[in-house]
LODOKOL-391951 format. One record per residue (C-alpha): x, z, y. Coordinates in steps of 0.001 Angstrom, whole numbers, plus 500000, padded with zeros to 6 digits. Layout:
BEGIN
XZY...
//
This chain:
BEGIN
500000500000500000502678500938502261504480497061501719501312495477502481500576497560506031503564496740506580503109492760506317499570493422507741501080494892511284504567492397510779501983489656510905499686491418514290503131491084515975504290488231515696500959487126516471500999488928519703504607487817520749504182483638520343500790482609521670500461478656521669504416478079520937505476480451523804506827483785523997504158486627525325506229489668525748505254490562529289501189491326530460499759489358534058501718492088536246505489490822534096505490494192532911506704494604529349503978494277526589503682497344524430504364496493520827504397498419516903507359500549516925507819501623520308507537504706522329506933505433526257510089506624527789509761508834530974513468509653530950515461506391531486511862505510533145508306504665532783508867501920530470508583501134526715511486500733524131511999501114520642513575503996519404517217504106517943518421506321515299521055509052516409524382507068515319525182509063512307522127509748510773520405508326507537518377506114509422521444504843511859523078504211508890520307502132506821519227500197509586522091497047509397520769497011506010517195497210506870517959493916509406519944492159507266517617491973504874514335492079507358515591490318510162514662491386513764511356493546512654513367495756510812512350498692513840508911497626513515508178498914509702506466501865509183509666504124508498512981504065506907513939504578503567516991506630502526520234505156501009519763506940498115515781506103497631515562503191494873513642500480495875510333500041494442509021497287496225510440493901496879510497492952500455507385491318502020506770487914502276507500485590504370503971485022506264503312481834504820503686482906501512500820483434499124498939481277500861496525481627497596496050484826498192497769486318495277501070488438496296504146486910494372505141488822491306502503491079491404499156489215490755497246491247492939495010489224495000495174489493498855492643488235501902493950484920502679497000484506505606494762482470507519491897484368507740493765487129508832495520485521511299492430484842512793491264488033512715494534489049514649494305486693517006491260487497517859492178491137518804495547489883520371493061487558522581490059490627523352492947493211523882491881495300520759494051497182518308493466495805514632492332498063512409494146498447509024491299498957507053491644498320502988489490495213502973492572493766505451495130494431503384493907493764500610493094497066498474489560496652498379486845494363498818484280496595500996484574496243504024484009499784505591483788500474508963481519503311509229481887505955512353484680503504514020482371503123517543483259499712517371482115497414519786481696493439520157484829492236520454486140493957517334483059492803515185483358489562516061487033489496514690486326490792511719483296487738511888486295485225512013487878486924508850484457487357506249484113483254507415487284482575505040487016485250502893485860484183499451484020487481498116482587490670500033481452493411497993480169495747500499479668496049504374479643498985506378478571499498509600477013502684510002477034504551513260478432502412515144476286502652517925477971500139520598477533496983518437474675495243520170472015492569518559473561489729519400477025490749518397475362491961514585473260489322514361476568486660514369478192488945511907475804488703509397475230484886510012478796484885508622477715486578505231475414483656504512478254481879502573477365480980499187480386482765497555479559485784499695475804486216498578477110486144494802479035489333495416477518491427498139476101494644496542475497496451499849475119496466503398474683499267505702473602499063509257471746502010509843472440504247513145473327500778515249470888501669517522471041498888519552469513496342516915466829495034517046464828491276516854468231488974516103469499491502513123466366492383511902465446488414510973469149488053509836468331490945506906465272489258506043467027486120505284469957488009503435467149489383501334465937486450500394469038484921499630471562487352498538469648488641494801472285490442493963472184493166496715471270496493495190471311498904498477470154498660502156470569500660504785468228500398508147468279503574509264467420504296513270466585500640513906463263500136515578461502496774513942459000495226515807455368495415514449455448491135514026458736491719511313457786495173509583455296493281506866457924489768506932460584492658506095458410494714503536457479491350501759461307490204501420461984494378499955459402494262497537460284490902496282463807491410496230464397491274491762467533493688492133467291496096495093467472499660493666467954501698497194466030501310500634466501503276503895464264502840506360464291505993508188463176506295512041462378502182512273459175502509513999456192502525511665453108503993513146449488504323511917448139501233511601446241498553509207450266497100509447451709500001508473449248500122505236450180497000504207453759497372504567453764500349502642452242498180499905454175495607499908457259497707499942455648499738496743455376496118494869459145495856493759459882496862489909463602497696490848463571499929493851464627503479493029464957505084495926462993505009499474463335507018502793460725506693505255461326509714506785460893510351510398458135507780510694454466508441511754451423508831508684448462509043508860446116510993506149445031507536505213448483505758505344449393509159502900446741508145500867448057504324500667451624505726499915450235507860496950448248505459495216451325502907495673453479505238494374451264506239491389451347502137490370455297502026490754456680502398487994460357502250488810461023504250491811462638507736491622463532509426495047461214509128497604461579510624501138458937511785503710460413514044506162458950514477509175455957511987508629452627513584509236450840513649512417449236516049514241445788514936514860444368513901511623440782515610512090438308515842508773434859515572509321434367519103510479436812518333513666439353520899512406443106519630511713443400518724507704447181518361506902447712514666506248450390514611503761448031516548500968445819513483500497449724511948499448450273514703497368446716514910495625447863511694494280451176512910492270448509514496489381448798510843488053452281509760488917455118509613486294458122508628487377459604510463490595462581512614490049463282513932493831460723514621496461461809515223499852458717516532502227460469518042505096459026519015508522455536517924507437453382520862508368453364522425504776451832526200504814450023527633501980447463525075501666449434522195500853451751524279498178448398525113496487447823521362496082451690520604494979451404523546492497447981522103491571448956518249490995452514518567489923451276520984486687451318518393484148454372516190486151457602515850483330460182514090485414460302515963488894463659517950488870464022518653492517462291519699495541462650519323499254460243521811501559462978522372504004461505523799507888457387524078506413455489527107507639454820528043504214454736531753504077454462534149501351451257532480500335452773529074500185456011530252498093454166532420495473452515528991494378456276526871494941457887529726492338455069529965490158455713526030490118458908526564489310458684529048486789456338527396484514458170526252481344456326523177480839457517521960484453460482519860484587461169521178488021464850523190488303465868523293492120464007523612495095465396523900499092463065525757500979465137526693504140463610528388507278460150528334506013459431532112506432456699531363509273453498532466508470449789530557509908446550532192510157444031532421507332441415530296509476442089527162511123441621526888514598437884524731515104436987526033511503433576527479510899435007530058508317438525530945506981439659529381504115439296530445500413442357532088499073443328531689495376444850534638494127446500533550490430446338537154489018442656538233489912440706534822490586436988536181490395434761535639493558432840534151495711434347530640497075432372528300499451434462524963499339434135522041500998435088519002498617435939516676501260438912518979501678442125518570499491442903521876499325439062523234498307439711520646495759442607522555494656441238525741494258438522524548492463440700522453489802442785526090489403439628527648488527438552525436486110442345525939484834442216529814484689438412529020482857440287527289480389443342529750479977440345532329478962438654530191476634435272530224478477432639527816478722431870526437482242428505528498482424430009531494481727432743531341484231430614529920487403427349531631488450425201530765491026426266527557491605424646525978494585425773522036495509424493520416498929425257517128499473424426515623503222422456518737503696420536518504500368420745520230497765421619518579493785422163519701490589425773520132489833427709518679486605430923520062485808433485517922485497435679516230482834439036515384482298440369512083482327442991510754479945445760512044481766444387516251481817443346516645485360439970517558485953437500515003488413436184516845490799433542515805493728435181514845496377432135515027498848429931518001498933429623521293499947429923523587496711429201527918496497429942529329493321430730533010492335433724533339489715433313535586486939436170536977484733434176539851483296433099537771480296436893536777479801437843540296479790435057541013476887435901538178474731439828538525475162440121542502475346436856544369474235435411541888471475436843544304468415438951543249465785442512544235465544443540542809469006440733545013470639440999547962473233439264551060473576437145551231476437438919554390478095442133552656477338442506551295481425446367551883481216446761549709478192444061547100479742446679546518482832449688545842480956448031543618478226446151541513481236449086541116483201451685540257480262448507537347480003448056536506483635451480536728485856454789534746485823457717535788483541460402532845484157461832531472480916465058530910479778465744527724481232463891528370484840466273532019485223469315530310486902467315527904489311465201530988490353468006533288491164470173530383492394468051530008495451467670533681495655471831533497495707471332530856498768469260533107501179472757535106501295472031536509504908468272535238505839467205538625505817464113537110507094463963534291504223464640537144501429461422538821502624459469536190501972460928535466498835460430538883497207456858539410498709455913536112496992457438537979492713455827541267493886452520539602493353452206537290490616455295537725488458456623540321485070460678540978486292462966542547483590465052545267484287468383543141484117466782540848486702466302543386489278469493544553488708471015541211489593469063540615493033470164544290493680473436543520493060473610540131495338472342541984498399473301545194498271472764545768501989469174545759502072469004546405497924466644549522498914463675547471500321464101545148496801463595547937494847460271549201496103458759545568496416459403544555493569459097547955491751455252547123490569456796543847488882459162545749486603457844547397483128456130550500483608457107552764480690459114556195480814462164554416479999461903551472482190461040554098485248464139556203484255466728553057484565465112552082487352466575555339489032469712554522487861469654551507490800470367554238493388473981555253494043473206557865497057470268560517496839469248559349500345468569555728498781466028557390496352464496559405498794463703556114501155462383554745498107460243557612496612458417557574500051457316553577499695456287553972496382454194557068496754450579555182496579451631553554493579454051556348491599450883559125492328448116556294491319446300557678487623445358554486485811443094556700483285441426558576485623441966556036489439438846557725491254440223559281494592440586558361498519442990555843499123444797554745502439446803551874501247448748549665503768448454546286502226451604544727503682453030546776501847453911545375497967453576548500496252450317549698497920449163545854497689449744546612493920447471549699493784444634548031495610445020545042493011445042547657489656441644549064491181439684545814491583440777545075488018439892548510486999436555548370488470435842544628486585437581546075483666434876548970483788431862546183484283432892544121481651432259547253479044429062547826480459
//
């Protein structure tokens, strides 16, 4: 590498010195021009020289060699090697050698002389300093150029180059942000070589800001022509609306393109943006797609979803930062947009990585991911990054997660502590919350909504996880439909498990789980309990009902405990959400005590309900605490639940339910008290 940079930058200057047959030492002033080698020299005076060894030293006394056998550019290599340094390399040729291409005695091809002697010229003639990239000297055939802030002059050299360049694997131009249209636009005319088009895998313009109508119709063309490329790169260029669709078309049709990025280019909501989104969704060998930072609309969602559902092939897709903030249902309050996408995913089979980002995602939305990504086998990893999810919206995200059927491992939930009210501003009544571990109630759901959809697809869920029928589950089951009231049929399952439900409708149902409790705990046999037995009822119904994470989901669960290192504010969240609806062993608690040891106190008592709750698991749990004072701070949190009598709970209660462990007592009386109806 180091011969060939040193032919590249042999060949720049004597480029620069012999212009048109005459000498060009000296700029428009006469003043001396600068060349490779020298230094500026304020002692003899402002003026540049080349630097002489110290007579006497190793490189005084190589350098007769180093001219004999170089000539006059012996100062201008890039360093000197010692006299007792075996040579490895032969000398560079002579410029118009290897005018094939291939370097003599090697057989390693190079970019032909004259191409880059154009490319040299050119910079000699804008006043730019080449760039000794590895496509120019030969060591590879991308050309990257990413983060270089080139401008014109220097793109247009490298234009004179790829015009006599046989093959061009790659081109990168990414972030270059002072290229303008025009300037891009004559680049890539240069690709359109037949010999080029064979070869090119990839090009990457994104972050040129200043794109725009000229490059845009030059990538449509490339697509059309070049079916070998496999990966583009658009990112931050606005299209116009008249070449979105022209662009989608040539995407979707394109036989071999695996990887799309069309981040930030301008889509809006739109009829146009609808069809794009289709046409894009037609290829059968794009795997990956960014959209993000675009502008969606609950029906361009939809459009994505049931595109997405029919594509077959594609396994990343990227959202972030797509939903609006105006999409109104019919009741004039906001309905997050990106839920009628994800209410599609129940029938999708092939995504692998789903980034939804900055989308508005609170609690609502993770009940309908939970909900429709149940039964999904293939998605491994999860983007929520910056949602106001809560602890509502990550108790259904980890119960996703822990569920061993799930192919889910990793999530990335980052600054998504905020919490949002229970009722919607312009709503006529808060919204129904599902509670996993005690689901019996009254719910009045709207089935317009996506997310009263969701709760009523859990229910029938949890009806089938007790082996009820659908009448003895739902009573009082009133329908109205435009104000008038029907007869409501339970739904069925289609072929792929998830259940059909209306999706118009206003629906009021009450939810028992009285009858479960008979059948499954007080119908006899060997498996049945005694009816004063309310301390074995608990543990038997929530070994049945809440989370414990199997083998394989442990290490994704505590690895993105092990990433809120220092969110003291993220950790909350994260261990209000397993206080509530999961089983933690002892060695478990032990290692998210161990990781955060600073605030391993507040752990304990929230998540103190979740561990087992017999003598010996209540005596180890003790052995947590290394100072008395730690114990202490403890004992006083828990006192609600440590005093609470399971056989005998009747008593006044003041119970602060932000508070896990009192949140725990209030939940091991309502079960008590259905516990106590069900054996009567």
């Amino acid at each position: 590498k180091k011969g060939r940079l040193e032919e590249f930058w042999g060949s720049f200057h004597d480029r620069s010195r012999i212009v048109n047959n005459k000498p060009r030492d000296s700029d428009a002033r006469g003043a001396e021009r600068p060349k490779y080698g020298m230094t500026w020299d304020l002692q003899s005076g402002p003026q540049w020289r080349i630097v002489t060894p110290v007579p006497g030293s190793l490189r005084h006394t190589e350098l007769p060699d180093r001219e004999k056998a170089y000539g006059n550019d012996a100062r201008l290599g890039m360093g000197y090697r010692s006299a007792s340094q075996p040579r490895l390399r032969k000398a560079p040729p002579a410029p118009d050698a290897g005018g094939d291409g291939v370097r003599p005695g090697t057989g390693e091809r190079l970019p032909p002389i004259q191409s880059r002697h154009h490319y040299l010229q050119a910079c000699d003639q804008n006043g730019k300093v080449p760039i000794p990239m590895n496509f120019m000297t030969g060591h590879s055939k991308a050309l990257t150029a990413d983060g270089r802030k080139m401008v014109d002059k220097e793109l247009l050299a490298l234009a004179k180059m790829i015009q006599e360049t046989p093959t061009v694997d790659e081109v990168d131009l990414y972030d270059n942000a002072s290229l303008t249209d025009a300037g891009i636009a004559k680049f890539l005319q240069k690709l359109s070589k037949e010999s080029i088009l064979e070869t090119l895998r990839r090009v990457d313009i994104g972050q040129c800001v200043l794109a725009s109508k000229q490059t845009i119709t030059c990538i449509t063309s490339l697509l059309k022509d070049c079916q070998g490329l496999r990966i583009l790169n658009l990112s931050k260029i606005q299209i116009a609306h008249r070449q979105q669709l022209a662009l989608a078309q040539a995407i979707g049709a394109h036989p071999k393109l695996e990887t799309a990025n069309l981040s930030e280019t301008g889509l809006i909501p739109g009829n146009l943006t609808k069809e794009c989104l289709v046409q894009l969704l037609r290829s059968r060998s794009l795997q990956s797609l960014d959209l993000s930072w675009n502008v969606f609309d609950g029906e361009a969602f939809q459009v994505l979803g049931e595109s997405v559902v029919h594509n077959n092939s594609l396994r990343t897709l990227k959202v972030a930062n797509c939903a609006t903030k105006y999409n109104l249902g019919p009741a004039g309050d906001f309905v997050p947009p990106l839920s009628l996408f994800l209410e599609q995913l129940s029938h999708e089979r092939g995504l692998t990585s789903l980034d939804i980002s900055l989308n508005q995602c609170d609690f609502r939305t993770a009940l309908i991911l939970e909900d429709n990504l149940d039964t999904h086998k293939k998605l491994k990893h999860l983007t929520l990054d910056q949602n106001p999810l809560g602890t509502l919206g990550m108790r259904s995200i980890l119960r996703l997660l822990c569920r061993n059927h799930t192919a889910l491992l990793t999530f990335s939930a980052v600054e998504c502590k905020t919490n949002i009210p229970n009722q919607t501003p312009g709503a006529a009544a808060p919204m129904p919350i599902f509670t996993y571990t005690n689901p019996g109630g009254k719910y009045n759901l709207q089935l317009w909504r996506p997310y009263h959809r969701a709760v009523l697809r859990m229910l029938y869920k949890v009806m089938e996880r007790f082996e009820l029928q659908p009448a003895e589950a739902f009573d009082k089951v009133v329908y109205r439909e435009n104000l008038v009231t029907k007869n409501y049929e339970h739904p069925g399952k289609d072929n792929l498990g998830v259940f059909q439900v209306p999706t118009e409708g206003d629906l009021s149902l009450v939810f028992c789980v009285e009858k479960a409790i008979f059948k499954r705990f007080l119908s006899g046999g060997k498996n049945g309990l005694n009816e004063q037995d309310n301390t074995g009822f608990l543990s038997r119904y929530f070994k049945d009902m809440r989370f414990q994470p199997g083998f394989k989901k442990v290490v994704p669960l505590f690895a993105n405990w092990s990433e809120l290192m220092g969110d003291q504010d993220a950790q909350q969240v994260f261990v209000d959400a397993l206080s509530k609806d999961f089983s933690l062993t002892l060695p478990y608690l032990a290692q998210m005590c161990m990781e955060v040891q600073e605030s391993a106190n507040e752990v304990l008592y929230k998540l103190r309900p979740a561990a087992p709750e017999d003598k010996a698991s209540k005596f180890m749990t003790n052995k947590f605490f290394h100072r008395l004072e730690d114990l202490l701070f403890t004992h006083q949190k828990l006192q609600n639940f440590l005093e609470l009598n399971t056989a005998n709970p009747t008593g006044h209660y003041k119970l602060e339910l932000g508070n896990p462990s009192d949140f725990a007592v209030a939940e091991r009386l309502l079960l008590l008290d259905r516990w106590e109806a069900a054996g009567d």
